[in-house]
Each structure stands twice: as C-alpha cells, then as structure tokens.
N, C-alpha and C positions, 0 to 999 in steps of 0.2 A: 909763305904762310898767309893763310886770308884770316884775318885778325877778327874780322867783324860775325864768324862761325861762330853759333849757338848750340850749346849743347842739351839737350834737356831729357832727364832721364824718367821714366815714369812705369810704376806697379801696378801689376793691375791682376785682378779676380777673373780667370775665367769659367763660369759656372758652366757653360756647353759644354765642358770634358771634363763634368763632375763623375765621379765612379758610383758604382752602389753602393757605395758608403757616404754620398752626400760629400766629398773631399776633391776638390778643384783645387788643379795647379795654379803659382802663381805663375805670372809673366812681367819681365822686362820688355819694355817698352823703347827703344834710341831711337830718339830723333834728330835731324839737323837740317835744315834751311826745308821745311817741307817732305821731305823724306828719314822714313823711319826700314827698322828690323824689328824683328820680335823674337825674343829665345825662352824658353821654361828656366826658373833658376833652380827647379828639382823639390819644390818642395809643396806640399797639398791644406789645404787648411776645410775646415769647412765655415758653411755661407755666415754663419752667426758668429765664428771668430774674425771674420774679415772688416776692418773700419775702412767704408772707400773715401773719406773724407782724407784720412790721415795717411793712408795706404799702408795701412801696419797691419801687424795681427792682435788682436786686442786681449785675447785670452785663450786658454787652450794651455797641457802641457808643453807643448813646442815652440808656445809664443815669444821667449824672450831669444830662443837660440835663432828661430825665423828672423826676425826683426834685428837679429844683431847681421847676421846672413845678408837679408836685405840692403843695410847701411854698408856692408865689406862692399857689396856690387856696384853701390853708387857713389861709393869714393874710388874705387877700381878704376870705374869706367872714367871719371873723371881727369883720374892722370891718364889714363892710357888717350885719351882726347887730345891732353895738353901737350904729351908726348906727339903725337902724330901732327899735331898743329905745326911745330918746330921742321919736322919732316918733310910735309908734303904740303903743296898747295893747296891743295883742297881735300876734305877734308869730307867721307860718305859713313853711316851708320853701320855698312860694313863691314868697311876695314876698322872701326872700334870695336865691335863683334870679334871680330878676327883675332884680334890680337889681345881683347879678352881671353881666349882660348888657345892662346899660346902658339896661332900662324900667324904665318906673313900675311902682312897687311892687305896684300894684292890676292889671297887667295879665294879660289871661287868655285870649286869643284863637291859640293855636297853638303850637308851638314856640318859647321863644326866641332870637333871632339877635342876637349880642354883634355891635357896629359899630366897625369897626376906626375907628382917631384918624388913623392913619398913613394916608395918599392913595394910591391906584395911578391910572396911566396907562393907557387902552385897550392901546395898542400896547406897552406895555411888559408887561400882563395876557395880548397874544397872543402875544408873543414869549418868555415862559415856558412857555406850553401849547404850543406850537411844538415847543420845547427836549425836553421830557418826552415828546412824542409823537413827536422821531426819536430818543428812547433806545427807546421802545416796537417802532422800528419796527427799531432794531437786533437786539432782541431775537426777533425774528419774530411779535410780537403784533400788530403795526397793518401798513397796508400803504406801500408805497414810495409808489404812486402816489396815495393820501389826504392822504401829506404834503406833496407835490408842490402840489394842489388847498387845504390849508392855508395853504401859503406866498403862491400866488396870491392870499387872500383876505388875509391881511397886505399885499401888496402894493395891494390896490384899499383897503382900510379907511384906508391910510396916505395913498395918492392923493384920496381923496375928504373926509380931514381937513383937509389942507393948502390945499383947494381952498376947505372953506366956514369952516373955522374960523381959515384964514392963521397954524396953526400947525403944528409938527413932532410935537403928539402932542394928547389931550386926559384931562382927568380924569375917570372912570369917574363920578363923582358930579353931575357938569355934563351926563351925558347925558341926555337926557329921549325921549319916548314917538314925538316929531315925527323923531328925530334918522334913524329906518329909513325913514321914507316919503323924506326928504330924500337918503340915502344909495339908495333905491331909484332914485329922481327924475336923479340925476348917475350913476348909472351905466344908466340904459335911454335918458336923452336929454342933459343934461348932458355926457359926457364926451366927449372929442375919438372914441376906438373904443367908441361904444356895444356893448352884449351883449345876448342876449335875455332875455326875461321870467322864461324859468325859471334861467338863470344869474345874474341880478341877485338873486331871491330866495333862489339855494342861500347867496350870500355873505351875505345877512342871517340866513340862519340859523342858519351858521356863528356871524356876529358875538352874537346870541343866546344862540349857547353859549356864548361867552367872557363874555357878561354872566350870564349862571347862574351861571358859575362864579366870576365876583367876587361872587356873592350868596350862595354858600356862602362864600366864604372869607373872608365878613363885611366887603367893601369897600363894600356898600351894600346895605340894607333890603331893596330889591326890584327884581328885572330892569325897567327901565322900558320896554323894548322886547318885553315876553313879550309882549301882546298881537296883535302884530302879525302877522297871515295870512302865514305861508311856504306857499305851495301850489306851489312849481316841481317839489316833487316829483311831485305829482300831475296832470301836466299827461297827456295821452295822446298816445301814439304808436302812430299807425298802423303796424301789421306790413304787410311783405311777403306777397302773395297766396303759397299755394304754388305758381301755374305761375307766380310771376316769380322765385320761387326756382330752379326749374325750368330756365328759360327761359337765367337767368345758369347756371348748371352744364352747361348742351348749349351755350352759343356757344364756337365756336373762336374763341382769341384767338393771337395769333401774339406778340405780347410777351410773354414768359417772367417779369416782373415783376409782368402785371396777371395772367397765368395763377397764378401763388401766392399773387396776392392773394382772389383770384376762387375759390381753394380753401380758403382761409381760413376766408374769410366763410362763406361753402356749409358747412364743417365748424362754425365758427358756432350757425349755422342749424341745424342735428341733432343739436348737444349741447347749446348754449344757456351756455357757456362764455364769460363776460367775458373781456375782453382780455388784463388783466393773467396771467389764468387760463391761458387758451389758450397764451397766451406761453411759460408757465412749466412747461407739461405737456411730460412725458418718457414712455419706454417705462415704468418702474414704474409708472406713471398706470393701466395697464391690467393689469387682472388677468380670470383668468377662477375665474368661480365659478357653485356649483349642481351638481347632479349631472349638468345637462348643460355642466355648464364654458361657458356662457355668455360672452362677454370684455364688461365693462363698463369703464368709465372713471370713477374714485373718485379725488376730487383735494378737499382745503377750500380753499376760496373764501379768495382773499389778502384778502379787505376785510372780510370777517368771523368766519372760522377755521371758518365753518358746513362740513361734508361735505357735496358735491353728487357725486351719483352716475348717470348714463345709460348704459343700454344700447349699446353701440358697431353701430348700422345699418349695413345693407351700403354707402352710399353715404360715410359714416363711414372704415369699413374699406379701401373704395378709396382714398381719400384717404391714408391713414395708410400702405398699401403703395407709394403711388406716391412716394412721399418717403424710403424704408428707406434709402438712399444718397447720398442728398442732403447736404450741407455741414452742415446745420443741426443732424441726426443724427449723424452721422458723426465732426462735428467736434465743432460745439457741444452736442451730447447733448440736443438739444432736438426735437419730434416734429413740429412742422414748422416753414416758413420764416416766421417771423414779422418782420414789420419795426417799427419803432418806431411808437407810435401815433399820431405826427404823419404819419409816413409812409406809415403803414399807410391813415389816413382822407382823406388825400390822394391816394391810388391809387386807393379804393374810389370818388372821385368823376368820375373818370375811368373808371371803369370803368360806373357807372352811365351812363354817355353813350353808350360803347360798348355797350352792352345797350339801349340807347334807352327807358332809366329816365325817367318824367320827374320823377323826385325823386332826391334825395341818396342815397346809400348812408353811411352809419358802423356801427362796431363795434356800440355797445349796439342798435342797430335790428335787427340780429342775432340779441338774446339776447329781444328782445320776437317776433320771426319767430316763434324756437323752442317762445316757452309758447305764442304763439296755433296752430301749426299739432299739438305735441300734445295741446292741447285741443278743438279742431273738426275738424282732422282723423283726428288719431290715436286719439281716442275715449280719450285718459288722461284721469282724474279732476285736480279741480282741487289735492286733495292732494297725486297724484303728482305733479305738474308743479310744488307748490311744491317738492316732495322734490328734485327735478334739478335746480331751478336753486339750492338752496342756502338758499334764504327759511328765516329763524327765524319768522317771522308769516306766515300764511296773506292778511294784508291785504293783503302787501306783493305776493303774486302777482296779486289781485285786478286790482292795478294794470297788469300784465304781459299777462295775457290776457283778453279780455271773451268770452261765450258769447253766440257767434254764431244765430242763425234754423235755419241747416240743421244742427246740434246737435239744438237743441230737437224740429224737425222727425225727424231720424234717431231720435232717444230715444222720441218720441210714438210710430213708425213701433212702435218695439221693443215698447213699452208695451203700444201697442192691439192687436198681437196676441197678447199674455200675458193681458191683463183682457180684452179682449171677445171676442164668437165672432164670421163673418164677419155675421151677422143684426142685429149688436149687442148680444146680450145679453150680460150678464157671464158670465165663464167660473167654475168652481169653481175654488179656487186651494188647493191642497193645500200 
C-alpha cells in the first residue's frame, strides 16, 4: 500500500455538450498523484442551476435528488479508494473508475458499464419505451403510426413469451443469442396467423432495440441478440412499370370509392408521399416559389421530421383540382380523400383486380413507383430523388430505386456524343 496516495474527487459543468435545451452533463472528475479519469454521472442541469463554487446544483426541480446523487459518488468513490489502497500498491484513477462500475480493478477494454443489482423484465422494459415514445408522439416529435407499429410488436413479443417460456413476462438477463431465431421461428411458422419474413424481422429489430437499450441503462453487459441479421428492411420491391401506372390512371372505374382510391395512389406515385404523409397534407402544403412561382409541395415527413419537397406535376395538379370541393377539403381541410390505411390497402387490392394487376397494389409500393420512375425515367439524380422523398441517408434511397439498363443506356447515348465524334475519335472538351 502507498499510504501517502491522494485522492481528490471533483464536479464539474460541462457546457460544450450542452443540448438544445441549454442542459449540460455533469462530470466526475478522479484524480491521484497528477493523473486523472473523467466519467458523466448521467445527469443534465442547466448553466443557471449550476453553483461552480460549491459544485452543487443550486435550484431546479431535480436539485436536491442531483446533489444527493452527487454526495452517493463521492462517498463511493472514497471507499472504493480505501478499499483498493489495502489491495494494491499503487493505486491509478482507473482502476477506482473501474470498480466504481462493478469490474475488476485491472480492466481496460472500452467504456465502463455499471450493472444494475435490480432485475428488469422484457415486457416491462417495452412497456416503458412504449410510455415515453407516446409522450414523444404527443409532443409532435415521433409519429402516430410508429407507435401504433410499437405496440403491435409488444403485442407479438408478449405472445411469443407466453407461448415458449409458459410465462407472462421474462427477465432481460435470462435472454440469450438463440432467443431471436426462436422468436423469428414462432412468428414465420409457429404461430397460429403466421407473417412474412420481412415482418417477423422488423419485430426483432424492434426487440433489439429494447435490448440496447437495457444495455445502456446498465440491466445487462451486452445486447445478447445484437448479432442477429435484421434484413426485412432490405428486402426489394419491385416498382410499378410507368405504363401500369399509366394504364391504372386512364381506367374508368364507375365506383366513386375505388375512383379516390385510384387517385390517391396515382398522386402517390408523382410525389412519392407515404401515407401517413399524404393523409395529412393540406392546401399550406403547397406553396409556389422561384421567380417563376413554380407550386411545389413542402411537407416533413411524420416518421422522421426530415422536409421532403416535389415539384407539383401536371398530373399532380389535376388531382388536386379535381377535389377543391370535395368533403375532405371542404370540411375536413384535408387535400384529398384519404381513407384509413386498412381501408385504404384494402380498396387498392381490389382495385388492382380491376386494372388486371396481377399483383397487389399498397400504399408504400407507391412511394417505391415514385424513386424508380424519377430516376429512370425522369432522368432525376439519385440525390434528388433522395431530397423528395425525405431520406436523411442517401443508402436508405438506394434501397428505393435501382438504376435501371435504359438509364445507363440513355446516359452512354448522352456521353458518346460529348466525348466522341461520329468516326470515334475523341472529341476536344473545352
């Protein structure tokens, strides 16, 4: 033991990782003989609650739970010092670190993560992030229908516990690596309404996140189900040709039901507007801008606050006139007749009979029509086309449209008569 180790513990404000709320983590500070660590103790204050005199929080509803928080870590760290003093020879910032958060003293491999004592349950784990994601969505930050999609996957997580576990919930720390294939397993063949492949995967992804997020919030070491391949997102979908886009927007239909539906979709299709999206668009939706007063359609996307902005097309614009008086307008201030989305993907298949589709019609097969026909057809860049539909990642469009043969073909057409002359030679390129 070297007796003459100094320990000195210190809080401190850091305002450089204040949020946009003005709210800065605290930090612990360890030092010993000239060497320090520094760890967040989790908790935010902002700049006018913080005393740096006293290194307290001086007011604020959270101030006296903070401040008692703070004193837990500085008497902590204190024995776990005195403790290690008895131990080891010498005596680094740390291995008090460390074993603050419940490792061996010696360890050195990454961030440490403190393991909670206290047990959480899956379903009692999803039913708080549930909770917190319909205040979000009160708030206008997340969307209706995500939480909707949420709840559904609470509902199959709970179903498929009961089924192999013969209980009403399970502990987060009894899950293991096998537990997604198995939950994959009872929901694509197993369960009495199987689902498909990319739906059984979107719930394990989901469940994935809720086990992150017991690994942040220290209910256990490590997500045991990270590993595990979710690819439903990536599965492809075939767009609509543009003449069967076509083809559905020239049939007279005589039901006044599949005719709005059938407009819908068509509008859809040349804006590239998700459901909830379309749903929700009004006349402010359209604005005209540029010096040629141009009218586009500027609306952020309810699933992820991104701004998607389209040109309003003449086939667009029909649509949108043929509706000025319509109910949906009129009464409900909405810009066209949209029906619920059960409703709505339930007419489209019906409707695709009647067009003598011989495949499904739904909503998002729509928003995938719209990137592949402004990128092979419309000759838009695959930037722009991420810009319309709202992508914060350019991968995520990847997904959406592939570059088609007569693309390449039309570009090469463009190319070879820029670079070469009709002989073949190269041309001078000024």
């Amino acid at each position: 033991m070297k007796s003459n180790q100094k320990l000195t513990v210190l809080f401190w404000h850091r305002k450089s990782k204040a949020d946009n709320k003005g709210l800065a983590p605290i930090f612990c500070r360890i030092s010993i003989d000239g060497f320090n660590v520094e760890f967040s103790i989790g908790k935010k204050v902002s700049f006018e609650h913080w005393d740096p005199s006293s290194k307290r929080v001086i007011s604020g509803i959270q101030a006296k739970q903070i401040n008692k928080r703070i004193s837990e870590i500085s008497t902590d760290l204190d024995r776990h010092f005195a403790m290690l003093q008895l131990q080891h020879a010498y005596v680094t910032p740390m291995m008090v670190r460390n074993v603050f958060y419940g490792l061996p003293a010696d360890h050195k491999k990454g961030n440490p993560k403190q393991i909670r004592t206290v047990s959480c349950n899956l379903l009692q784990l999803t039913e708080k992030y549930i909770a917190d994601f319909q205040t979000m969505v009160t708030k206008g930050l997340r969307s209706a229908q995500t939480l909707r999609q949420w709840r559904a996957t609470y509902n199959k997580i709970q179903e498929f516990v009961q089924h192999e576990y013969r209980n009403m919930d399970i502990e987060i720390k009894e899950i293991e690596y096998s537990f997604a294939s198995r939950f994959y397993r009872y929901l694509t063949i197993e369960r009495e309404r199987v689902i498909g492949e990319a739906a059984a995967k979107k719930q394990i992804k989901n469940t994935k996140q809720i086990l992150t997020l017991a690994e942040s919030e220290g209910y256990i070491e490590k997500n045991p189900i990270q590993r595990f391949r979710c690819g439903g997102d990536d599965t492809d979908i075939l767009p609509l040709e543009f003449e069967q886009v076509r083809s559905i927007w020239e049939k007279e239909i005589c039901l006044k039901r599949l005719e709005e539906v059938r407009d819908v979709f068509v509008f859809q299709c040349f804006t590239g507007f998700a459901f909830q999206d379309v749903y929700a668009l009004n006349v402010k939706h359209i604005l005209n801008i540029g010096l040629k007063q141009e009218s586009w359609i500027i609306k952020e996307r309810g699933k992820t606050g991104v701004p998607e902005m389209v040109p309003v097309m003449p086939i667009v614009e029909e649509i949108i006139e043929k509706y000025k008086n319509h109910p949906c307008r009129t009464v409900l201030g909405r810009l066209l007749p949209v029906n619920s989305n059960a409703r709505y993907n339930g007419y489209l298949k019906e409707l695709a009979v009647l067009c003598g589709l011989d495949r499904e019609l739904n909503t998002h097969l729509a928003r995938h029509t719209f990137a592949d026909m402004m990128l092979n057809v419309m000759g838009f860049s695959l930037e722009e086309v991420s810009k319309m539909l709202g992508h914060r990642s350019i991968r995520t469009t990847q997904r959406y449209a592939k570059v088609k043969k007569n693309k390449i073909s039309n570009t090469w057409e463009n190319v070879r008569e820029k670079i070469f002359t009709p002989e073949g030679k190269l041309r001078t390129i000024s």
